[in-house]
N, C-alpha and C positions, 0 to 999 in steps of 0.2 A: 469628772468621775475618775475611780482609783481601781486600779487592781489593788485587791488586798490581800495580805499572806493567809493561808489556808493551815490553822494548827494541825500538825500528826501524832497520832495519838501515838507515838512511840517515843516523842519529845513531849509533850503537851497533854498529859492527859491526868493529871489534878486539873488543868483550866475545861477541859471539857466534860470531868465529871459534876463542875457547878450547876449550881440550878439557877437558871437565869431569874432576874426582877423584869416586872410588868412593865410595862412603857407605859407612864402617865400623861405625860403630852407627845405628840404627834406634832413634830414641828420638822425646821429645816433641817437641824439634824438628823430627824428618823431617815426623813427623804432623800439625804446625802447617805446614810447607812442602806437604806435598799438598793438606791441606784448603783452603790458601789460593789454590792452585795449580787445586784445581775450581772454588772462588769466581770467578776470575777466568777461568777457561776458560769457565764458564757466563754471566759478565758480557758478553765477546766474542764469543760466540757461534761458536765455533771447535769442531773434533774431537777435537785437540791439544794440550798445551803441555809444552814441554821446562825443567827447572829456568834452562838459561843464559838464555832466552829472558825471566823476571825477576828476572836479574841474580845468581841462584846458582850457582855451578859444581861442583854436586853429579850425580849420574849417575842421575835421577831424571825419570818423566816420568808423565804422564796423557794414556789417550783415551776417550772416551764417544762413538761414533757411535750407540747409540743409547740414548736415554734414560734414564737410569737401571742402564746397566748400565757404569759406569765402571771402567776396567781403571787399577791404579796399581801403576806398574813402580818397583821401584829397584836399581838397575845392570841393566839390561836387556841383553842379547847374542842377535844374531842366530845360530841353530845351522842352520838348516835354508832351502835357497831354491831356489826351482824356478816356472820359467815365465819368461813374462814378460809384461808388460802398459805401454802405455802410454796414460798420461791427463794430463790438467791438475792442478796442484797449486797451490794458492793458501799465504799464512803469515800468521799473525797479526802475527808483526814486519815483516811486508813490504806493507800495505797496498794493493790496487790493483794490483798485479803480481802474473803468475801464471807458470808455466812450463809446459810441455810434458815431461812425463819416463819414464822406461821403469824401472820399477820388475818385480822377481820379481812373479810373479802370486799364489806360496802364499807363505809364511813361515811360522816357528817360533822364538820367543821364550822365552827364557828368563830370568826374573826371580825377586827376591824382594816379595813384599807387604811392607805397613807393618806384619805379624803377625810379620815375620822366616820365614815359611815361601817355600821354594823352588815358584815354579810354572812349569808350561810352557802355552803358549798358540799354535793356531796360528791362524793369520791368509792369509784370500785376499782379492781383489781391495781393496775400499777400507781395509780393517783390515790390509789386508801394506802400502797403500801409508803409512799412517798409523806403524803400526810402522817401516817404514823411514825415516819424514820426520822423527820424532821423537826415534829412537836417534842419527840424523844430526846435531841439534840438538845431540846431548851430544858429540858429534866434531868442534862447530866447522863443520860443514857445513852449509849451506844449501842447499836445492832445485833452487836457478837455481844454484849448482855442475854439476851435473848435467842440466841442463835442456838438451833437442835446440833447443828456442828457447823465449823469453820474448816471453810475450803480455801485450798493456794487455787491462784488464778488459771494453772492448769486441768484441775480439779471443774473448777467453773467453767470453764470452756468446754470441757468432754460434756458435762449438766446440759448445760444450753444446747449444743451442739446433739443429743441426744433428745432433747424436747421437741428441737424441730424437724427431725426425724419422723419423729411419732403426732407431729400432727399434719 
């Protein structure tokens, strides 16, 4: 397994406005692309990461919000959305910049594992918002697309730091 470079979007962002192609086979390659793809999600310390985001344009992504329990998508499709929520969203290619965004509050996901078996998964609040940042990533879109405004990470910190305040 590999760490791999993480593109930033202030260098690299024609490669991460592409739109990723499907994965038609699932072979040793996908499996060496995910595994390397945790390596490196776990090295950064992120929830995240979208295949374009190190430099592959496959339709392939990973999230792990909690430990151990890593969800690994390929070709991923949003079936299902409902609510809404909004919160701060941070990016690994994006260092230091964070946005402000309104994301569905449930989701429902539908992917194949690296087993080639069909699954579905749904997702609320930080797992729909992760779902959606990430399948965005393979669309060539980035968060601050979306974003009602972009905050500096000081910005972010007073947000958060006042949310937990108030609950």
């Amino acid at each position: 397994m590999a760490i791999l470079n993480i593109l930033k979007e202030d260098k690299n962002i024609s490669a991460l406005r592409k739109k990723s192609r499907p994965i038609e086979i699932i072979d040793k390659r996908t499996a060496t692309l995910l595994d390397d793809m945790r390596e490196t999600l776990k090295e950064a310390g992120g929830i995240g990461l979208a295949a374009p985001q190190v430099g592959v344009l496959r339709r392939a992504a990973i999230i792990e919000i909690e430990e151990g329990e890593l969800i690994e998508m390929i070709n991923p499709e949003i079936v299902y959305r409902e609510g809404e929520q909004q919160e701060i969203e941070g990016c690994l290619s994006s260092p230091g910049k964070f946005a402000e965004t309104v994301r569905p509050a449930k989701i429902r996901v539908t992917y194949t594992n690296r087993n080639g078996e069909k699954k579905e998964k749904e997702g609320i609040e930080l797992l729909a918002r992760a779902f959606c940042h990430e399948i965005d990533h393979l669309d060539g879109i980035l968060c601050f697309d979306k974003a009602k405004r972009i905050l500096t990470k000081e910005e972010a910190d007073e947000l958060k730091k006042e949310d937990q305040e108030g609950k």
